[in-house]
Biopython code that builds the backbone (N, CA, C, O; Angstrom):
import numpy as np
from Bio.PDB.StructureBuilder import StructureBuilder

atoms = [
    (1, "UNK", "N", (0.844, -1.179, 0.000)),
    (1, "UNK", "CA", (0.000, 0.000, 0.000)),
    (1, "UNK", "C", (0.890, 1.243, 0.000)),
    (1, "UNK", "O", (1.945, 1.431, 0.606)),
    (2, "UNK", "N", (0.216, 2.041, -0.820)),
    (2, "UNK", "CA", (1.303, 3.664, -0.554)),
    (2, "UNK", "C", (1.595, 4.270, 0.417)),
    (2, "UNK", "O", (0.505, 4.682, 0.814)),
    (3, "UNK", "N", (2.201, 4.553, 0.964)),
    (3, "UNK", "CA", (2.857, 4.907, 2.381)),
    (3, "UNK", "C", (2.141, 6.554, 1.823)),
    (3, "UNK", "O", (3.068, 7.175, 2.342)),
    (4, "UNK", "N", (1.392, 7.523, 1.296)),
    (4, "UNK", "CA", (0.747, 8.834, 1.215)),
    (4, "UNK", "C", (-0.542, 8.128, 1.671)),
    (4, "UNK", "O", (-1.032, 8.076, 2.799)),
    (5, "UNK", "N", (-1.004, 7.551, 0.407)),
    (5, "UNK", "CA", (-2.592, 6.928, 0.745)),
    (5, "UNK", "C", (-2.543, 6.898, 2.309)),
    (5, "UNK", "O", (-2.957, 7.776, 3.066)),
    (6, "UNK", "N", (-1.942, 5.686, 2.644)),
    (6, "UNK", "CA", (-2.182, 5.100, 4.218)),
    (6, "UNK", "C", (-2.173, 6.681, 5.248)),
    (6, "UNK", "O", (-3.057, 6.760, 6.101)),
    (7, "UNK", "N", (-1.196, 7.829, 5.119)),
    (7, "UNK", "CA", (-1.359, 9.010, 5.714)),
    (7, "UNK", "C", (-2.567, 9.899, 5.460)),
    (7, "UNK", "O", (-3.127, 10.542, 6.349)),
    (8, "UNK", "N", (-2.920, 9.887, 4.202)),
    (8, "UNK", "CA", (-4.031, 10.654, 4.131)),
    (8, "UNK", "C", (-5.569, 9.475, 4.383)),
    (8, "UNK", "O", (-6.665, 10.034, 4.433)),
    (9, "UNK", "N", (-5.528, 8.172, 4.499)),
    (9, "UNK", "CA", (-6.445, 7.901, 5.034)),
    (9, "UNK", "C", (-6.216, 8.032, 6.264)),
    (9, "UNK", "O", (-7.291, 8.342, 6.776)),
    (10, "UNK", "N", (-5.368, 7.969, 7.092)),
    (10, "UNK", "CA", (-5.544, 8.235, 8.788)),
    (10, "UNK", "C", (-6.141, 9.630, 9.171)),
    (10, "UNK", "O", (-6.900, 9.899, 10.102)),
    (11, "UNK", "N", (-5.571, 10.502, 8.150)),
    (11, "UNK", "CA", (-5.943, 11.821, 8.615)),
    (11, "UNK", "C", (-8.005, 11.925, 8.520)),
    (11, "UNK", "O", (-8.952, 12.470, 9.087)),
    (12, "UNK", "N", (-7.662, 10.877, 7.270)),
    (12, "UNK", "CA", (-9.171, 11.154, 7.138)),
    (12, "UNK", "C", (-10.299, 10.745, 8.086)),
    (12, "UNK", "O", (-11.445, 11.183, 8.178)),
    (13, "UNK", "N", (-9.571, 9.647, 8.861)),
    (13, "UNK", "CA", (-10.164, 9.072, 9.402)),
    (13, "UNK", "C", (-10.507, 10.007, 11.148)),
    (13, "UNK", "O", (-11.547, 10.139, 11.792)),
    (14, "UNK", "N", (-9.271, 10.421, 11.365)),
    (14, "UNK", "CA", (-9.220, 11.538, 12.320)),
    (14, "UNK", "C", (-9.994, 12.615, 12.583)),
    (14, "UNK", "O", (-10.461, 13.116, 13.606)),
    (15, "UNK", "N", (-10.037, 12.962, 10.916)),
    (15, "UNK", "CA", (-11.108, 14.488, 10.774)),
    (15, "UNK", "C", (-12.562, 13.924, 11.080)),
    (15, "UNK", "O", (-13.334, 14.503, 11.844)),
    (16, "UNK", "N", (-12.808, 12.964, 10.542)),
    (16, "UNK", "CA", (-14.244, 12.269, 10.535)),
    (16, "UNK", "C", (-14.658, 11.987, 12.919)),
    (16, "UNK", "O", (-15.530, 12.354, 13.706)),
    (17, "UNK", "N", (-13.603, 11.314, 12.976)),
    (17, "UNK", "CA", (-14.334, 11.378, 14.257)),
    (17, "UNK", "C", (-14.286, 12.793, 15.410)),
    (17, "UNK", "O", (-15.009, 13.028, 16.378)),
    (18, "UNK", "N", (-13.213, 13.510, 14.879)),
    (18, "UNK", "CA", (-13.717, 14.890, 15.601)),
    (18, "UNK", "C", (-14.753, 15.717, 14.978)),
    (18, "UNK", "O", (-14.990, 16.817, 15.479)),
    (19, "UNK", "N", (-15.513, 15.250, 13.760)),
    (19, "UNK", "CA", (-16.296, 15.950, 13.624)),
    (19, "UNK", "C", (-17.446, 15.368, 14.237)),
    (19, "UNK", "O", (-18.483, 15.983, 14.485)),
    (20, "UNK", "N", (-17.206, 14.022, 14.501)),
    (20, "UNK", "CA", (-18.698, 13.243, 15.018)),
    (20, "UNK", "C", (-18.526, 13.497, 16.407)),
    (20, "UNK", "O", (-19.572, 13.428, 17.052)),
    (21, "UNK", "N", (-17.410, 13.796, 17.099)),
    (21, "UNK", "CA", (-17.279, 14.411, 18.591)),
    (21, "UNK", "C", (-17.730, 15.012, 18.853)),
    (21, "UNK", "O", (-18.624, 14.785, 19.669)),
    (22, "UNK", "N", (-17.436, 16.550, 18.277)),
    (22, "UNK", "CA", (-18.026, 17.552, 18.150)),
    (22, "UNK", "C", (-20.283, 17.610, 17.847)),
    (22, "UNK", "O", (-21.115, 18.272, 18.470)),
    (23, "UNK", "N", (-20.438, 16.839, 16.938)),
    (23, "UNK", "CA", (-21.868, 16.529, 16.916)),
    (23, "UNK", "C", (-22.543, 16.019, 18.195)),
    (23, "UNK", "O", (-23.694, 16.267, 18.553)),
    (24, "UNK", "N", (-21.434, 15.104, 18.954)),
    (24, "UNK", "CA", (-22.557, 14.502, 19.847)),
    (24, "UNK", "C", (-22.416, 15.418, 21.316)),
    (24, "UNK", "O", (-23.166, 15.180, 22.263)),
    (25, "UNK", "N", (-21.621, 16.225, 21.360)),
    (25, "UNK", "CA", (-21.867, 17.162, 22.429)),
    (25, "UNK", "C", (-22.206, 18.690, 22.318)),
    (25, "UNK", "O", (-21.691, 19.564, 23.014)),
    (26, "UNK", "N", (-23.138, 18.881, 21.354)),
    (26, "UNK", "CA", (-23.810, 19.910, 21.256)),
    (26, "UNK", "C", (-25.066, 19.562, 21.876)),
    (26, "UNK", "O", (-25.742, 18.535, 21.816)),
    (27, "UNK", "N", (-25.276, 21.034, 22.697)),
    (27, "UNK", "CA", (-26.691, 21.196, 23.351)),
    (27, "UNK", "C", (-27.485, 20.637, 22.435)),
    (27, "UNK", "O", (-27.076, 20.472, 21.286)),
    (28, "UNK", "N", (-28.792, 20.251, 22.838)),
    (28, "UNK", "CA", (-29.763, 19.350, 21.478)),
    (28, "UNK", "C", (-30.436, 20.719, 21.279)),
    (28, "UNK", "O", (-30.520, 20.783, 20.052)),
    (29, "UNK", "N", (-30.887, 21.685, 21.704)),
    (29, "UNK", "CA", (-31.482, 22.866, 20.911)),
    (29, "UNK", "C", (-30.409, 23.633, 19.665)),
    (29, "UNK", "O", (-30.779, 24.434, 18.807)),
    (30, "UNK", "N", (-29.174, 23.173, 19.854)),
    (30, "UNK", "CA", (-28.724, 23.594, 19.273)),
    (30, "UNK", "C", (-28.715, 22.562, 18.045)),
    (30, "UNK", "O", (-28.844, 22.926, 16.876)),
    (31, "UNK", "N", (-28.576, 21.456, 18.383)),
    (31, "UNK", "CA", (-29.007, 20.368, 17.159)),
    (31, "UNK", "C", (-30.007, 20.623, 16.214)),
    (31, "UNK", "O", (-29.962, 20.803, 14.997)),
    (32, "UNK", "N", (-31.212, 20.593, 17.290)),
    (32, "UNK", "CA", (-32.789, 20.681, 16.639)),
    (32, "UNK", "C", (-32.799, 22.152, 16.121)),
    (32, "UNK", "O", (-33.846, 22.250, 15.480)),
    (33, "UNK", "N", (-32.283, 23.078, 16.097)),
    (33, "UNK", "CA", (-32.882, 24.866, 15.597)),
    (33, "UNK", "C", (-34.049, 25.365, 16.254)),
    (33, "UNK", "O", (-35.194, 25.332, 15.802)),
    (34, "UNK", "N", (-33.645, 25.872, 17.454)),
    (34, "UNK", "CA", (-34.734, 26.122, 17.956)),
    (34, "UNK", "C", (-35.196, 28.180, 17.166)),
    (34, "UNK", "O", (-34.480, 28.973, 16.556)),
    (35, "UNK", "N", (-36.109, 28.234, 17.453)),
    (35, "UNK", "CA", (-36.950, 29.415, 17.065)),
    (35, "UNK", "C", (-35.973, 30.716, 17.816)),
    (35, "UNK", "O", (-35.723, 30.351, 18.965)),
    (36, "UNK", "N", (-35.519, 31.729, 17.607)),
    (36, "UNK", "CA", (-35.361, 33.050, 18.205)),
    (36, "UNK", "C", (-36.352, 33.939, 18.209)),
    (36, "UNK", "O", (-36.869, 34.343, 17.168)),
    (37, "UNK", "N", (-36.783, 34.406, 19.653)),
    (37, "UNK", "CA", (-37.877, 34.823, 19.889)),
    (37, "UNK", "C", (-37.449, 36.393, 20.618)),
    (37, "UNK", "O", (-36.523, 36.592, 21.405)),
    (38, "UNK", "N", (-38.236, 37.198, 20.189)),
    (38, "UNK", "CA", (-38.254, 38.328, 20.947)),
    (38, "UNK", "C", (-38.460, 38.299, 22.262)),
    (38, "UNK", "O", (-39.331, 37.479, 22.554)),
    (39, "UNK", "N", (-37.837, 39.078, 23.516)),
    (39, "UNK", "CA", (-37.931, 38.804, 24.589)),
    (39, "UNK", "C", (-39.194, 39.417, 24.833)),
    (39, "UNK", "O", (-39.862, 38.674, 25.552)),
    (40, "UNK", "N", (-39.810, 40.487, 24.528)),
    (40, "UNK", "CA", (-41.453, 40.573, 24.543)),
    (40, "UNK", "C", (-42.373, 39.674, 23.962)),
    (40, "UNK", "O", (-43.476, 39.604, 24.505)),
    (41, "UNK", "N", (-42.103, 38.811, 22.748)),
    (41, "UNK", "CA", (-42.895, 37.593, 22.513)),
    (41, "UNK", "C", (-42.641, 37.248, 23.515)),
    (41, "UNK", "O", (-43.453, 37.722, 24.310)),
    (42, "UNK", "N", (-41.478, 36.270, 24.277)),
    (42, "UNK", "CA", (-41.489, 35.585, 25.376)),
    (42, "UNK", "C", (-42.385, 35.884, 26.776)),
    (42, "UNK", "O", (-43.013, 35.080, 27.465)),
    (43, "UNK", "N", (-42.239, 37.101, 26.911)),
    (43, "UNK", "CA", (-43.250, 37.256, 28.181)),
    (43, "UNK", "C", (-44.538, 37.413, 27.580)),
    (43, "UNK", "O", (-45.438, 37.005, 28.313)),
    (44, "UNK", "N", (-44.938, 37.903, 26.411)),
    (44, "UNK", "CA", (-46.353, 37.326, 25.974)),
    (44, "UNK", "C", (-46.947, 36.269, 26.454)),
    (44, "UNK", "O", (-47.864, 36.123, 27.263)),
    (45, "UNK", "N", (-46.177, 35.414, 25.729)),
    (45, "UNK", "CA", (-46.125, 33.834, 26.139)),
    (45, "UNK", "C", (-46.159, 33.011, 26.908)),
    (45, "UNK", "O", (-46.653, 31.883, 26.910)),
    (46, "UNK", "N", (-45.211, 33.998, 28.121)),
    (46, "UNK", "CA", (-45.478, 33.444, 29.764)),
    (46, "UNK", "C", (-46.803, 33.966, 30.560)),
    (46, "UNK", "O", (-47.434, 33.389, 31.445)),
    (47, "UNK", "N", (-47.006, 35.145, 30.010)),
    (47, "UNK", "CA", (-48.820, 35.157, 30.314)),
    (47, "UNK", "C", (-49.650, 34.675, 29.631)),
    (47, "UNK", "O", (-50.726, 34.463, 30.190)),
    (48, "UNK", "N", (-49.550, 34.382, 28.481)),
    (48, "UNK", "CA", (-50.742, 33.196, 27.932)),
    (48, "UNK", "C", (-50.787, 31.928, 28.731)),
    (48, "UNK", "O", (-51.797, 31.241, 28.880)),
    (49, "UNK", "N", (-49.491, 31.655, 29.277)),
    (49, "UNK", "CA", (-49.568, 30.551, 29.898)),
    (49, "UNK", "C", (-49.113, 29.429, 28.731)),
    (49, "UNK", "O", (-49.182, 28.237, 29.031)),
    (50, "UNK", "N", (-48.579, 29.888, 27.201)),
    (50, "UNK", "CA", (-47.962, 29.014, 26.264)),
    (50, "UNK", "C", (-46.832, 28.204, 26.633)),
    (50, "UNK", "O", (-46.663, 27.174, 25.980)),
    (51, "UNK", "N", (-46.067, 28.466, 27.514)),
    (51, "UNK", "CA", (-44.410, 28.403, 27.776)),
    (51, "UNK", "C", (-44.384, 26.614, 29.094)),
    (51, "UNK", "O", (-44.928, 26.377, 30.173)),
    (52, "UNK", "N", (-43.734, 26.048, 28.451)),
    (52, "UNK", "CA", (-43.874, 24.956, 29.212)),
    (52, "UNK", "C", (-42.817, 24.941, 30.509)),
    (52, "UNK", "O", (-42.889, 24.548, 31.674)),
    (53, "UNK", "N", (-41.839, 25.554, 29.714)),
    (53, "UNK", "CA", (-40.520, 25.297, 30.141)),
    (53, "UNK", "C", (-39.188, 26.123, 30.620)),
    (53, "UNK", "O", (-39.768, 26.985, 31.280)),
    (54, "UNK", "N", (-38.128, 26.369, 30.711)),
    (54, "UNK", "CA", (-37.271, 27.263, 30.350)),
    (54, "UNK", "C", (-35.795, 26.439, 31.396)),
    (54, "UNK", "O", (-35.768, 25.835, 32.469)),
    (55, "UNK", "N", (-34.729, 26.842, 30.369)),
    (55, "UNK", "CA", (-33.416, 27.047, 30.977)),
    (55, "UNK", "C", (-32.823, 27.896, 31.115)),
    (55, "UNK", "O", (-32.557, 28.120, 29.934)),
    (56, "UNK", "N", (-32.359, 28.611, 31.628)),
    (56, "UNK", "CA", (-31.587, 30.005, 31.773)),
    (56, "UNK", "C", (-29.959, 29.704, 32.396)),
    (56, "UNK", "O", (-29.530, 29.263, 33.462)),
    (57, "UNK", "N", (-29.328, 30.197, 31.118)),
    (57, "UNK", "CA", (-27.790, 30.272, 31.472)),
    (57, "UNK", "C", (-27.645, 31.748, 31.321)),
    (57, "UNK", "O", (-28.228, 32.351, 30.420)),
    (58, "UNK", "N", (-26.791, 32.400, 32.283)),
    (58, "UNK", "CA", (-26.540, 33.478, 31.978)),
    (58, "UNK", "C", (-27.731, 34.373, 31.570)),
    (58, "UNK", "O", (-28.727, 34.227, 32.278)),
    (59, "UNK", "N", (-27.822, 35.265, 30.572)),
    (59, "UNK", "CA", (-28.883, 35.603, 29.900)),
    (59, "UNK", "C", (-29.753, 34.767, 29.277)),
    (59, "UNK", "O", (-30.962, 34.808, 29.504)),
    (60, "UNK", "N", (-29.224, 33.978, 28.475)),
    (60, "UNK", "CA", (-29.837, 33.479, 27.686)),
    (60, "UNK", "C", (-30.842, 32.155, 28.079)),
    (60, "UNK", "O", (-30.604, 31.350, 28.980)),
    (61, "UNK", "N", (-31.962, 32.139, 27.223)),
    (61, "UNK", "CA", (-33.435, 31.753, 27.874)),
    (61, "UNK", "C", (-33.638, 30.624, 26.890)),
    (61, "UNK", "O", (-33.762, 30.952, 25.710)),
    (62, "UNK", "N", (-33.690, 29.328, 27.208)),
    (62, "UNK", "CA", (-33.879, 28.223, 25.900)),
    (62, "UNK", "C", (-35.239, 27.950, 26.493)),
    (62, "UNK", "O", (-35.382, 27.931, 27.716)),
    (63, "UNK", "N", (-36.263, 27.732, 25.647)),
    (63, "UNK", "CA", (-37.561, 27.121, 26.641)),
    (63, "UNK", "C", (-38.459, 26.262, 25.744)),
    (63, "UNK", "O", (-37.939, 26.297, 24.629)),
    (64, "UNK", "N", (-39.419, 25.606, 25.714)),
    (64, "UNK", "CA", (-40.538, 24.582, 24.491)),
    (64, "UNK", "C", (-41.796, 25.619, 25.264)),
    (64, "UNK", "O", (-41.945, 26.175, 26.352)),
    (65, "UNK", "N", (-42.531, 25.487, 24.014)),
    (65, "UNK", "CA", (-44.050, 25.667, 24.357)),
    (65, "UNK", "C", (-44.794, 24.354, 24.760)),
    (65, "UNK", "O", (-44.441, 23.218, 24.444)),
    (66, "UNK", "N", (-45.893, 24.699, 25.517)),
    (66, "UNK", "CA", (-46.595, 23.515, 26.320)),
    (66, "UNK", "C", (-47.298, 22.569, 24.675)),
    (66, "UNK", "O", (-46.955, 21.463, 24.257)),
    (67, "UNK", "N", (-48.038, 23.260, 24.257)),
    (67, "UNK", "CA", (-48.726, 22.987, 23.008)),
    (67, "UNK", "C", (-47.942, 22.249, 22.447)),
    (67, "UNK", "O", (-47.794, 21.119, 22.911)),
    (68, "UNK", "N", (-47.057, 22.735, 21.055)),
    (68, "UNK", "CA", (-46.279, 21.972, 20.675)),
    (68, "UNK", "C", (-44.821, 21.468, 20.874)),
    (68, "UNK", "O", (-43.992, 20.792, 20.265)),
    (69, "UNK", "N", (-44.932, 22.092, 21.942)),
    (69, "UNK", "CA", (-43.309, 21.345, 22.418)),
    (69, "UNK", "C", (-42.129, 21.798, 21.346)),
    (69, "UNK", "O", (-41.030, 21.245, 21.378)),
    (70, "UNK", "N", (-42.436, 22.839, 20.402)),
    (70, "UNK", "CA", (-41.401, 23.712, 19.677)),
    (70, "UNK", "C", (-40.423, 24.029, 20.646)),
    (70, "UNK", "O", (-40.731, 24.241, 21.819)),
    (71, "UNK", "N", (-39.239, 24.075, 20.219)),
    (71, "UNK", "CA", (-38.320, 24.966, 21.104)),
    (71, "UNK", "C", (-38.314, 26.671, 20.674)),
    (71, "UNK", "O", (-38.825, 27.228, 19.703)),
    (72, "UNK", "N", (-37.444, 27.280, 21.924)),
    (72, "UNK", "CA", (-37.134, 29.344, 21.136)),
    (72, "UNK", "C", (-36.180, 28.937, 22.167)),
    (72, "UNK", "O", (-35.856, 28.178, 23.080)),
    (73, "UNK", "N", (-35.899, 30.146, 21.262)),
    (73, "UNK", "CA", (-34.295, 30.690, 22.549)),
    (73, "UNK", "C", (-34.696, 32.167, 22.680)),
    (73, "UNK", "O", (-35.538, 32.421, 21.819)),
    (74, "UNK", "N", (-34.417, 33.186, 23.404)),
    (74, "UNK", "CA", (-33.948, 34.467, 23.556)),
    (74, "UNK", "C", (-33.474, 35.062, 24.024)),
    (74, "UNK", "O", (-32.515, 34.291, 24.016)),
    (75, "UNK", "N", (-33.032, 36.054, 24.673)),
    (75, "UNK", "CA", (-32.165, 36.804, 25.247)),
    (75, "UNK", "C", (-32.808, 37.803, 26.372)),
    (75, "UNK", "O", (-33.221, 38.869, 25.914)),
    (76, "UNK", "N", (-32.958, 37.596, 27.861)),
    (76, "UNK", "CA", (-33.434, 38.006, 28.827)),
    (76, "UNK", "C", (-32.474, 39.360, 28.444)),
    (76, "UNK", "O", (-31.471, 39.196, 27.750)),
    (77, "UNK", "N", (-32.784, 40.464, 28.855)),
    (77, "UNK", "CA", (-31.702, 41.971, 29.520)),
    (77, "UNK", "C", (-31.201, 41.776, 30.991)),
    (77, "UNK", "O", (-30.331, 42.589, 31.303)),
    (78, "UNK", "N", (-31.496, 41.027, 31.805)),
    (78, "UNK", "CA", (-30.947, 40.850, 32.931)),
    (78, "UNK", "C", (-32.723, 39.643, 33.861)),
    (78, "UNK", "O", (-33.934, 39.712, 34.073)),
    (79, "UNK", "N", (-31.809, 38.966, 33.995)),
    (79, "UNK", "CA", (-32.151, 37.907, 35.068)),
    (79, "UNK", "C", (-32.685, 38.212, 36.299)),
    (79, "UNK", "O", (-31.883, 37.618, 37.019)),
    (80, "UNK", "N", (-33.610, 38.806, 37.163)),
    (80, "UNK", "CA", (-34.164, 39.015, 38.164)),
    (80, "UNK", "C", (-34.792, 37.770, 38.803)),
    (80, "UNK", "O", (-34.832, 36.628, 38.345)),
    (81, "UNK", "N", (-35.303, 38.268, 40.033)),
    (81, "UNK", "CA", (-36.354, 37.432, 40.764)),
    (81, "UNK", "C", (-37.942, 38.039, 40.005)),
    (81, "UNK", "O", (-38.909, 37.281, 40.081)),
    (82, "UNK", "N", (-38.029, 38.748, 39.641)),
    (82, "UNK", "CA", (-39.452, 39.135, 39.295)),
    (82, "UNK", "C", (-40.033, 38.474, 37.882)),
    (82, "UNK", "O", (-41.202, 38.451, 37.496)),
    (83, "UNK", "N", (-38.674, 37.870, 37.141)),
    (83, "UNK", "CA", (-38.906, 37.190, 35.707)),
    (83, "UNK", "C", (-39.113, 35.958, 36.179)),
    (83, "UNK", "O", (-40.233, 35.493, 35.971)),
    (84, "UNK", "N", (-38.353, 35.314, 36.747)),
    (84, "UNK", "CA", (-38.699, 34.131, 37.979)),
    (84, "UNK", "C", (-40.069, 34.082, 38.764)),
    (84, "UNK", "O", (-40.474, 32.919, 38.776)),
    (85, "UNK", "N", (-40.565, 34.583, 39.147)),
    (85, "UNK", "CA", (-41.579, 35.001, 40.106)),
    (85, "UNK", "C", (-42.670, 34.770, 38.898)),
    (85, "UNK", "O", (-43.511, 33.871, 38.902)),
    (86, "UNK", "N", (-42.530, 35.571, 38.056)),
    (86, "UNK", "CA", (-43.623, 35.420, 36.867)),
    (86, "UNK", "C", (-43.861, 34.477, 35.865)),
    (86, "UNK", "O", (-44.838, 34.226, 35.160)),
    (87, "UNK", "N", (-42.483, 33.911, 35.991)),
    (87, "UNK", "CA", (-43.002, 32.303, 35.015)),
    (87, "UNK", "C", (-43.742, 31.040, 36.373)),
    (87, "UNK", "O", (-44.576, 30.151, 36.197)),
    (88, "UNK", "N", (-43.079, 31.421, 37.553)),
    (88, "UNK", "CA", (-43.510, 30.288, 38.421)),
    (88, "UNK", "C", (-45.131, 30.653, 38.699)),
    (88, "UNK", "O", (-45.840, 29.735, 39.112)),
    (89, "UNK", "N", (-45.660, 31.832, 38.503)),
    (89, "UNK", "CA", (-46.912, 32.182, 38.737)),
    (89, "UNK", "C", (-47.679, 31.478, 37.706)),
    (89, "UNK", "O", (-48.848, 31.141, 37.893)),
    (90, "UNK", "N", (-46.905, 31.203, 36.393)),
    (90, "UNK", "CA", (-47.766, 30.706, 35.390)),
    (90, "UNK", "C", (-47.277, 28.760, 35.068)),
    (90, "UNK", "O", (-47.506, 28.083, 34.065)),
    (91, "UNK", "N", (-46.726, 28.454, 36.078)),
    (91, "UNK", "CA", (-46.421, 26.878, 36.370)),
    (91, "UNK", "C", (-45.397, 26.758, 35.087)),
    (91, "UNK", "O", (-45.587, 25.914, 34.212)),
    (92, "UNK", "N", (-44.398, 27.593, 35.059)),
    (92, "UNK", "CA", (-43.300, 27.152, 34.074)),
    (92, "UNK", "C", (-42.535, 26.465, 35.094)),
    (92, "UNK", "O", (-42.624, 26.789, 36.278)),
    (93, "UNK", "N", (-41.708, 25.430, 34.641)),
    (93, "UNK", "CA", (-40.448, 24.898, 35.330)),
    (93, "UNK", "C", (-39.114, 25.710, 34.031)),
    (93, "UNK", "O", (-38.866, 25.798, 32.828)),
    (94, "UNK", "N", (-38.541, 26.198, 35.623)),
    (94, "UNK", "CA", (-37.380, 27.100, 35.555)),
    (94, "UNK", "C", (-36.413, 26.058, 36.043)),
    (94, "UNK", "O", (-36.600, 25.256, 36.958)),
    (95, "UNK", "N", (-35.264, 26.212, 35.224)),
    (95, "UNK", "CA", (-33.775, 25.721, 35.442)),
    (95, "UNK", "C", (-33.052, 26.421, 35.544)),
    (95, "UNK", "O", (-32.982, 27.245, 34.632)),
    (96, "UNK", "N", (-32.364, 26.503, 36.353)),
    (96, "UNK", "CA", (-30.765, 27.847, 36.190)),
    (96, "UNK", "C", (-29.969, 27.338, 36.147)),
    (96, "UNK", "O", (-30.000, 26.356, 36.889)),
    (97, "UNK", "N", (-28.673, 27.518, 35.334)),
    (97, "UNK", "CA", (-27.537, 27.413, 34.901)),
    (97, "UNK", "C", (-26.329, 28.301, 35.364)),
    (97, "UNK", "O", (-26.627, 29.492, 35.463)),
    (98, "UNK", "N", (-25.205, 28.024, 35.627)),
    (98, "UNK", "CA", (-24.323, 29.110, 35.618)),
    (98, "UNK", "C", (-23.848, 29.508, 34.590)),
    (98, "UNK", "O", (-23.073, 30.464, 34.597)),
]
sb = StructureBuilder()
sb.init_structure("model")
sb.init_model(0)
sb.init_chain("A")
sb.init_seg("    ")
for serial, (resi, resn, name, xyz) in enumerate(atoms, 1):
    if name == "N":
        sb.init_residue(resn, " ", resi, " ")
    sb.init_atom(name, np.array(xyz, "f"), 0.0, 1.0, " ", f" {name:<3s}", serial, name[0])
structure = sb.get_structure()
């Protein structure tokens, strides 16, 4: 066998499983595409009582609707107790993240 071939199949073989590495430890919203939502849609939403769910890292807000279990993501302006306070009023389960 060609001593190039045999190098460029190893490499190939290399690139292939860090790319499948890389696939299997992505967040799954980030897999699936979740929706970007305005942070005023979002509190719409948490008073309709649409919002099933939510994770909160930092700012950022990943959550499914109860209905169809779609995912969104968006972007809180700052994290309080009163954004908290207002999804638990409407029976969201809240997760926090660091």
């Amino acid at each position: 066998m060609n001593p190039n071939f045999r190098n460029f199949a190893l490499w190939a073989i290399i690139a292939l499983l860090l790319i499948a590495l890389f696939s299997m430890f992505q967040q799954p919203t980030e897999r699936t595409g979740s929706k970007d939502v305005p942070f005023s849609q979002f509190l719409k939403d948490v008073d309709g009582s649409r919002v099933k769910e939510v994770v909160i890292t930092g700012n950022k807000v990943i959550g499914s609707y109860a209905e169809s279990g779609a995912t969104f993501q968006t972007y809180a302006p700052a994290i309080d107790t009163a954004l908290t306070e207002r999804m638990e009023a409407k029976n969201v389960t809240v997760t926090v993240r660091p």
